[in-house]
N, C-alpha and C positions, 0 to 999 in steps of 0.2 A: 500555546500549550499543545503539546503531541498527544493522538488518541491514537489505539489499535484498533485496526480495521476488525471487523467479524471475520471468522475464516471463511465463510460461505461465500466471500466477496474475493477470495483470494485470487483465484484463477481470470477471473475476469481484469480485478489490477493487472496481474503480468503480462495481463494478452494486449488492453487498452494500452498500456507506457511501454510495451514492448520489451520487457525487463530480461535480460541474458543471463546466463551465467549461472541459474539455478534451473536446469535442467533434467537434474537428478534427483532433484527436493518434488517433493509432492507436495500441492498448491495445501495441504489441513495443516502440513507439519512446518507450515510457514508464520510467520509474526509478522506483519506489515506494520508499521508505526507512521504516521502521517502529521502532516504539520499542516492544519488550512488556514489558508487567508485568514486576516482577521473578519471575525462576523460571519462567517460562509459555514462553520460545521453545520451539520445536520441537527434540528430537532430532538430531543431523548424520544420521540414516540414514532420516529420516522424509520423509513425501511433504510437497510443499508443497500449504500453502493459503491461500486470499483471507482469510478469515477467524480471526480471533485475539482474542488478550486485548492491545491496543495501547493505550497513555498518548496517542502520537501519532504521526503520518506527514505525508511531504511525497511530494508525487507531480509528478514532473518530467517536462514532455516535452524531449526530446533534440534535437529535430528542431526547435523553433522557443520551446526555454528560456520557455514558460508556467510556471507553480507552484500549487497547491494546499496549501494547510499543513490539517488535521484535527486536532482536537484533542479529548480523553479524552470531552467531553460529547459526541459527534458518533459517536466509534467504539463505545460502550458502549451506544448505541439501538438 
């Protein structure tokens, strides 16, 4: 089951997986959506963070519907 990242985590996602192509999108006015391993989400009481054990993600800007899709060989580098 996919969860969305918090935005406060946003900028560090794009910097950690290297994410292209959204340049122009400002890391608040982005959606991250993430797929973890099974078993690996995080805790509900736990802090968030950019980095994880993810299958895959799609990183959405809000503000002008760009896309990025990532996939297992790209987040596991």
């Amino acid at each position: 089951m996919a969860r969305i990242l918090p935005s406060s985590v946003n900028a560090d996602f794009l910097k950690a997986y290297g994410v292209e192509g959204m340049d122009n999108c400002a890391p608040e006015t982005l959606t991250i959506k993430v797929w973890d391993r099974y078993g690996t989400a995080p805790k509900d009481n736990a802090d968030a963070k950019a980095e994880g054990e993810y299958v895959a993600a799609v990183v959405i800007c809000d503000g002008c519907e760009k896309s990025v899709e990532l996939h297992r060989e790209r987040l596991s580098a």
